[in-house]
The first five atom37 places (N, CA, C, CB, O) and aatype in JSON, in Angstrom:
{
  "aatype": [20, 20, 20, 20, 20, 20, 20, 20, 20, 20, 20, 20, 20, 20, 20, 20, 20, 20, 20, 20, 20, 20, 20, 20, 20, 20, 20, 20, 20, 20, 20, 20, 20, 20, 20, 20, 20, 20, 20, 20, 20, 20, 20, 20, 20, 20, 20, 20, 20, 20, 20, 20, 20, 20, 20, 20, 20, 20, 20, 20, 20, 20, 20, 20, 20, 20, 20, 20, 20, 20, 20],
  "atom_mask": [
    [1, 1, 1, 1, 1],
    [1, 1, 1, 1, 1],
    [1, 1, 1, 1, 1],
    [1, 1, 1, 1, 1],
    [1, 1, 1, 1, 1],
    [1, 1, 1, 1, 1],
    [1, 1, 1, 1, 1],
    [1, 1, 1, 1, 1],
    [1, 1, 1, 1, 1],
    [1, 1, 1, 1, 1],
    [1, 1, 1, 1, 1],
    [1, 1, 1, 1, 1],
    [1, 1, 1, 1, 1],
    [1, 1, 1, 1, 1],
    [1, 1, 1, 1, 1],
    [1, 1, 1, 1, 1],
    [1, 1, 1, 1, 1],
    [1, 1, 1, 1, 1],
    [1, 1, 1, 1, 1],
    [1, 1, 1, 1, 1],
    [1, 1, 1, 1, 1],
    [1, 1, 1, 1, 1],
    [1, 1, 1, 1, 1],
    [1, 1, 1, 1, 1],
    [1, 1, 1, 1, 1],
    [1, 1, 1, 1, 1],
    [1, 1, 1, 1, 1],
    [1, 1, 1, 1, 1],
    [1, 1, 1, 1, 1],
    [1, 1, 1, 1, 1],
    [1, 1, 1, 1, 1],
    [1, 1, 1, 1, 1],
    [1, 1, 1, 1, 1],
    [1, 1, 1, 1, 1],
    [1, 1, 1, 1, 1],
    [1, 1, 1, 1, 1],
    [1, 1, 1, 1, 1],
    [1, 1, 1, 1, 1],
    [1, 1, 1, 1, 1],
    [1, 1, 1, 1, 1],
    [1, 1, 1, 1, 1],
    [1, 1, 1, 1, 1],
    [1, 1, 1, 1, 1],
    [1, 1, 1, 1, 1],
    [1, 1, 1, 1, 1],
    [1, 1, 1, 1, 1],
    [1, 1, 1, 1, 1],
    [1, 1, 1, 1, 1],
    [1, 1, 1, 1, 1],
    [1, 1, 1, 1, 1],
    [1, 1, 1, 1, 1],
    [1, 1, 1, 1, 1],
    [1, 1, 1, 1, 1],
    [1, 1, 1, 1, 1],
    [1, 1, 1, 1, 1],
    [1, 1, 1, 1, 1],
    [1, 1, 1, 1, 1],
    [1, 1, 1, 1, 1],
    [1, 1, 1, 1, 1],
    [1, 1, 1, 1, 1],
    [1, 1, 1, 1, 1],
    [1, 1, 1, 1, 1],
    [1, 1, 1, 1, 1],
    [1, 1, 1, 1, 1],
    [1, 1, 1, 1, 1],
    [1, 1, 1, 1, 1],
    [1, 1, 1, 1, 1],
    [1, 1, 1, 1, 1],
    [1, 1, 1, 1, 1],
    [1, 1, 1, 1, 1],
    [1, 1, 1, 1, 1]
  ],
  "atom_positions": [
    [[1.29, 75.81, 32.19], [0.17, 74.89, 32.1], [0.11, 74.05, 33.38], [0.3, 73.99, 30.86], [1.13, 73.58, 33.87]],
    [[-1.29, 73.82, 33.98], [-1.13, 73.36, 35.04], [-1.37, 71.84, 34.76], [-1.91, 74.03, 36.0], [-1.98, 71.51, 33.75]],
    [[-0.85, 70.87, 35.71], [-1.26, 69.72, 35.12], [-2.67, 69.13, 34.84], [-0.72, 68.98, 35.74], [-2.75, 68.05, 34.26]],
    [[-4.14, 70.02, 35.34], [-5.1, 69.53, 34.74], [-5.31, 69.67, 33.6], [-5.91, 69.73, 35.16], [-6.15, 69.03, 32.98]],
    [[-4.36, 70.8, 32.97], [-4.59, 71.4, 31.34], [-4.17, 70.04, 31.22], [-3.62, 72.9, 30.45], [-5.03, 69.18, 31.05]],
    [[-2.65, 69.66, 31.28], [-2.62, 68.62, 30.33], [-3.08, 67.58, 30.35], [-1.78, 68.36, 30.08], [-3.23, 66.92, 29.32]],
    [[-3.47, 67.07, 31.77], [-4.54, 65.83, 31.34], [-5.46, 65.86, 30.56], [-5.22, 65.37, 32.21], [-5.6, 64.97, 29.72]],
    [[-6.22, 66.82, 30.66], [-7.13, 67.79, 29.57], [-6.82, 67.22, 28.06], [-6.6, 69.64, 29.64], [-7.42, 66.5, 27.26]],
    [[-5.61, 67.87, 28.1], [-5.06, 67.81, 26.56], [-4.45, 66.25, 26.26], [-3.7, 69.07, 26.34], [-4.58, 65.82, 25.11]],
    [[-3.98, 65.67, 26.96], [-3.85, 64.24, 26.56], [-5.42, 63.76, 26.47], [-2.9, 63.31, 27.72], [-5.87, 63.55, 25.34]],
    [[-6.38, 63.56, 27.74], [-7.61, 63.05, 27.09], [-8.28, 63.16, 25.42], [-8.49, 63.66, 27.9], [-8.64, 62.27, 24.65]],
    [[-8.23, 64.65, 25.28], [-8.52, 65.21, 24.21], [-7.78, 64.57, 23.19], [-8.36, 66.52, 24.29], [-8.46, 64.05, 22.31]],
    [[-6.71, 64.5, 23.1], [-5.53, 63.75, 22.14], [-6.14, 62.38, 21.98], [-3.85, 63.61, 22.9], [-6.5, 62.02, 20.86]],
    [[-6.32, 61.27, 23.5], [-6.23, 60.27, 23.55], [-7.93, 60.12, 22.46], [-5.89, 59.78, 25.16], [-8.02, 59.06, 21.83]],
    [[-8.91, 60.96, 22.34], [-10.25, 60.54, 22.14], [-9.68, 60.86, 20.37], [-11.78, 61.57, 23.09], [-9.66, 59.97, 19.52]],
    [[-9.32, 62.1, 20.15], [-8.88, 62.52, 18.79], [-8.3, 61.01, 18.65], [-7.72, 64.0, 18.62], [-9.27, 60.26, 18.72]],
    [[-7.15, 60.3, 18.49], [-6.97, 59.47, 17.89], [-7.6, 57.88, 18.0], [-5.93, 59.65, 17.97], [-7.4, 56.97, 17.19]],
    [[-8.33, 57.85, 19.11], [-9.63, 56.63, 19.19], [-10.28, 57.02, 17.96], [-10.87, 56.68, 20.66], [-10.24, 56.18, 17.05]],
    [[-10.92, 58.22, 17.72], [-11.89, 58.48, 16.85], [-11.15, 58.31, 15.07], [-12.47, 60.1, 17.33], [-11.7, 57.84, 14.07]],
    [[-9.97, 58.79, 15.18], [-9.09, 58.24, 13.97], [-8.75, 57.02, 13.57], [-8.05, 58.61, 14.01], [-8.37, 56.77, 12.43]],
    [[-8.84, 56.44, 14.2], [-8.29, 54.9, 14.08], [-9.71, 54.0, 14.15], [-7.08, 54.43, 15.54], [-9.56, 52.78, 14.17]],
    [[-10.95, 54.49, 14.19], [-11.82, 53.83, 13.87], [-12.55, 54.44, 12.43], [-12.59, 53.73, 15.06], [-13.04, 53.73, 11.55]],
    [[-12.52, 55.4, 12.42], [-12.62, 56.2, 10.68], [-12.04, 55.03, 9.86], [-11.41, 57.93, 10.33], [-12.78, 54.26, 9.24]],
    [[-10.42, 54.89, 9.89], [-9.79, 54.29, 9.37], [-10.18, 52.76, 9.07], [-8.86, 54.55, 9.93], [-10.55, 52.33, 7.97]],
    [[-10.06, 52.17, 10.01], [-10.65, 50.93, 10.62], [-12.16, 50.73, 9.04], [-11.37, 51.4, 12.83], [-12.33, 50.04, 8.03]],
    [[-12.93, 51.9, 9.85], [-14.38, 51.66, 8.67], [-14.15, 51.69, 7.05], [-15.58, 53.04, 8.87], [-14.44, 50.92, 6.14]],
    [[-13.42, 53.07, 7.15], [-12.55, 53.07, 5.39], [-12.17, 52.12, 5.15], [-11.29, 53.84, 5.01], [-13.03, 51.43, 4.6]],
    [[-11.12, 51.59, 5.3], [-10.24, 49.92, 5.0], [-11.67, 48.79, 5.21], [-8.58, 49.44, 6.68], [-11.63, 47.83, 4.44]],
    [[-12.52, 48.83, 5.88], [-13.72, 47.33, 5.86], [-14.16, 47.88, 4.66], [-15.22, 47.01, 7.26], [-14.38, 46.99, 3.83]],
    [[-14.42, 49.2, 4.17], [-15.07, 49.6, 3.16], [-14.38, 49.14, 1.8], [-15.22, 51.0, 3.3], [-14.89, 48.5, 0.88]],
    [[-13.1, 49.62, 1.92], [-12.44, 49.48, 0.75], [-12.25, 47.83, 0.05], [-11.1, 50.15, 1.07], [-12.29, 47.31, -1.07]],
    [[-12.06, 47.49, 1.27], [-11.72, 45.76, 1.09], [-13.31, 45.0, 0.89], [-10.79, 44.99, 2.84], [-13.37, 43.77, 0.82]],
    [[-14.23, 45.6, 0.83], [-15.79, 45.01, 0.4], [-15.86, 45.71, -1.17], [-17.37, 45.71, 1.67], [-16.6, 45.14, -1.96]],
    [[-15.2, 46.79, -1.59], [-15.66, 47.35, -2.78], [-14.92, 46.53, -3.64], [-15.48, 48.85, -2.97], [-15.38, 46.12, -4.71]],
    [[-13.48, 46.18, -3.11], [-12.59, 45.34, -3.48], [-12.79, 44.16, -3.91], [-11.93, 45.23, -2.73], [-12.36, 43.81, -5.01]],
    [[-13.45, 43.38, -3.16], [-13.92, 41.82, -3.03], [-14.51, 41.28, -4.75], [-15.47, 41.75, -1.66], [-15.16, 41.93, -5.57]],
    [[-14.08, 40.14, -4.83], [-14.36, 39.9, -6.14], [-15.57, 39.12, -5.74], [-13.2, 39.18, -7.06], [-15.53, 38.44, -4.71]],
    [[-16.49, 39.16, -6.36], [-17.72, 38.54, -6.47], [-18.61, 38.17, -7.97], [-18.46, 39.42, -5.66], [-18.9, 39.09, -8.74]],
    [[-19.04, 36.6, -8.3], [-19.31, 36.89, -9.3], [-20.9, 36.69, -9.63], [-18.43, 36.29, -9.99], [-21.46, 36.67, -10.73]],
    [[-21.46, 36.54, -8.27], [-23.05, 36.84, -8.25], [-23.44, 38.19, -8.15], [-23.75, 36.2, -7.12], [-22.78, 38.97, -7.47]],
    [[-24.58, 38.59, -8.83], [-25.15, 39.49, -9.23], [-25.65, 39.97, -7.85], [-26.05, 39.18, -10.3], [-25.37, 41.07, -7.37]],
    [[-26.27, 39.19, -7.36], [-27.0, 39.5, -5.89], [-26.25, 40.31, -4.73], [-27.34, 38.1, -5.2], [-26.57, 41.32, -4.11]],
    [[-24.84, 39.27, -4.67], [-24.1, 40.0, -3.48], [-23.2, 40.99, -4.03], [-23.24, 39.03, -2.54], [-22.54, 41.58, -3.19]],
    [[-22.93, 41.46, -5.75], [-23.03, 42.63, -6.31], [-23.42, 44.29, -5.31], [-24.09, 42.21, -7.33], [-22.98, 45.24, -4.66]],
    [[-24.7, 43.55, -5.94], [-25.98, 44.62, -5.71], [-25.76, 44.77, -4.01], [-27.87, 43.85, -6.25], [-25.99, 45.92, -3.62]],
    [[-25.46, 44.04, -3.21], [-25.81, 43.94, -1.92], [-24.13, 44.82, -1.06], [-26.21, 41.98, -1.57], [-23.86, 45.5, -0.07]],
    [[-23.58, 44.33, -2.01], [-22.21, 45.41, -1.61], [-22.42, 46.7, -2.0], [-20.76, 45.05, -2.34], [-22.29, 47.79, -1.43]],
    [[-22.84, 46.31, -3.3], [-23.35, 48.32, -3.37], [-23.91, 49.18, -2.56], [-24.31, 48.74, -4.24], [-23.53, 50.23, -2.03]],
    [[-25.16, 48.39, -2.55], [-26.0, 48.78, -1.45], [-25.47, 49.28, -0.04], [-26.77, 47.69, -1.22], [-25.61, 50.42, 0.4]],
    [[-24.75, 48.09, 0.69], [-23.87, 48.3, 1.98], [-22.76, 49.61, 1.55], [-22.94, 46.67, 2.41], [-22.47, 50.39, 2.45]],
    [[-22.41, 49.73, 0.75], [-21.07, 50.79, 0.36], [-22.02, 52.05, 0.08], [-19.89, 50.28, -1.29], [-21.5, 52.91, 0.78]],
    [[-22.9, 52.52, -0.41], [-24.32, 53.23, -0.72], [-24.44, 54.0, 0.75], [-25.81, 51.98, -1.12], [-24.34, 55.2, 0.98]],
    [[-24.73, 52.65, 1.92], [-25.72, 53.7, 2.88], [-24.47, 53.98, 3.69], [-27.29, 52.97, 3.93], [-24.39, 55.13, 4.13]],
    [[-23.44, 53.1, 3.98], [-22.31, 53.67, 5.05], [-21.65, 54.92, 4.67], [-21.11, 52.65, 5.26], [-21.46, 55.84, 5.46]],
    [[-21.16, 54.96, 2.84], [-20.42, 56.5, 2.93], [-21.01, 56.71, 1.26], [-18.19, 56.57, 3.27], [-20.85, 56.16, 0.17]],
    [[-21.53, 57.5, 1.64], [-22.28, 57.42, 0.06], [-20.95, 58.36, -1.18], [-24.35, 58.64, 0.19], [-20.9, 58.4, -2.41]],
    [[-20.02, 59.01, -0.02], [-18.57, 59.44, -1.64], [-18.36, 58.18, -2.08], [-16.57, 60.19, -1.2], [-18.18, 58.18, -3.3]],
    [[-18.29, 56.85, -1.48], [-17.9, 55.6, -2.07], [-18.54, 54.92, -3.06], [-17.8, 54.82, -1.26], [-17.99, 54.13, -3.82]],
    [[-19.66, 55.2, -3.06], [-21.0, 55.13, -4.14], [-20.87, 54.87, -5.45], [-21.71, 56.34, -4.27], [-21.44, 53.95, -6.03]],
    [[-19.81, 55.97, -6.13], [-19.79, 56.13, -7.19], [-18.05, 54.99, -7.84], [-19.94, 57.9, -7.26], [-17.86, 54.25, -8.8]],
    [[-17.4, 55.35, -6.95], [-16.28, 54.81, -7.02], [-16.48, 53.24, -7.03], [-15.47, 55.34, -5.97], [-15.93, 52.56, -7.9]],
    [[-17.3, 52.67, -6.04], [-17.76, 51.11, -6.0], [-18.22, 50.94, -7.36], [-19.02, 50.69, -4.87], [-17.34, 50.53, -8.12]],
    [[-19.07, 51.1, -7.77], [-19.99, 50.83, -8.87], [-18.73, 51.15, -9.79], [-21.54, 51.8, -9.02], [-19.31, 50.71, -10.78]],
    [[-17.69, 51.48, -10.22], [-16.71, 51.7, -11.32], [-16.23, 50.61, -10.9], [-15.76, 52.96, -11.49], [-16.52, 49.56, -11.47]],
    [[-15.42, 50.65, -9.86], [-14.68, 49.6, -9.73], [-15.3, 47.66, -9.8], [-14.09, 50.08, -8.4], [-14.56, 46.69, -9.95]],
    [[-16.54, 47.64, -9.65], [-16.82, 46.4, -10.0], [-17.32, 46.44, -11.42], [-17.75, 45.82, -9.07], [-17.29, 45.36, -12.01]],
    [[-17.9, 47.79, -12.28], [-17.66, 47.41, -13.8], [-16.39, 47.01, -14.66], [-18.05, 48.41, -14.41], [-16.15, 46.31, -15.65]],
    [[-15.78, 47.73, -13.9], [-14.12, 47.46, -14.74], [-13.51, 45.81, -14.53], [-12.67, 48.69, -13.82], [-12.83, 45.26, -15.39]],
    [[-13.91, 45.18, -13.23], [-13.46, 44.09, -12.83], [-14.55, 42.73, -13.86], [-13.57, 44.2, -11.01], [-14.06, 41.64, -14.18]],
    [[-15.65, 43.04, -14.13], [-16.33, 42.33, -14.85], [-15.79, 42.64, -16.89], [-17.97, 42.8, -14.27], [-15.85, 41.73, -17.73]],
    [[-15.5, 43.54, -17.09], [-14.52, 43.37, -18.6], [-13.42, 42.73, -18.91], [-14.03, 44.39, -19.03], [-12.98, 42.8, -20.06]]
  ]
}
């Protein structure tokens, strides 16, 4: 391998885990908003909503998890 391969391949590495660690980053803001205890109806609806358009697999899981927290 010559050394432009591996600069190559470290760049490539270095962008692969930029791009991982902001996935992550968004998951965890996500999780910790589905999380959030709230006991207005409004900012309810308004977390849903926000959890809705960013990853819509979270969609279904949000909406459980704040019925269960209101019983």
């Amino acid at each position: 391998m010559t050394n432009m391969d591996k600069d190559d391949d470290r760049d490539r590495l270095s962008k692969l885990k930029a791009e991982e660690r902001a996935r992550t980053r968004r998951a965890d803001a996500l999780r910790n908003l589905a999380e959030t205890r709230s006991d207005s109806l409004d900012n309810k609806v308004q977390t849903v909503r926000t959890i809705h358009h960013a990853d819509n697999s979270l969609f279904v899981s949000a909406i459980a998890r704040m019925m269960a927290k209101d019983k």
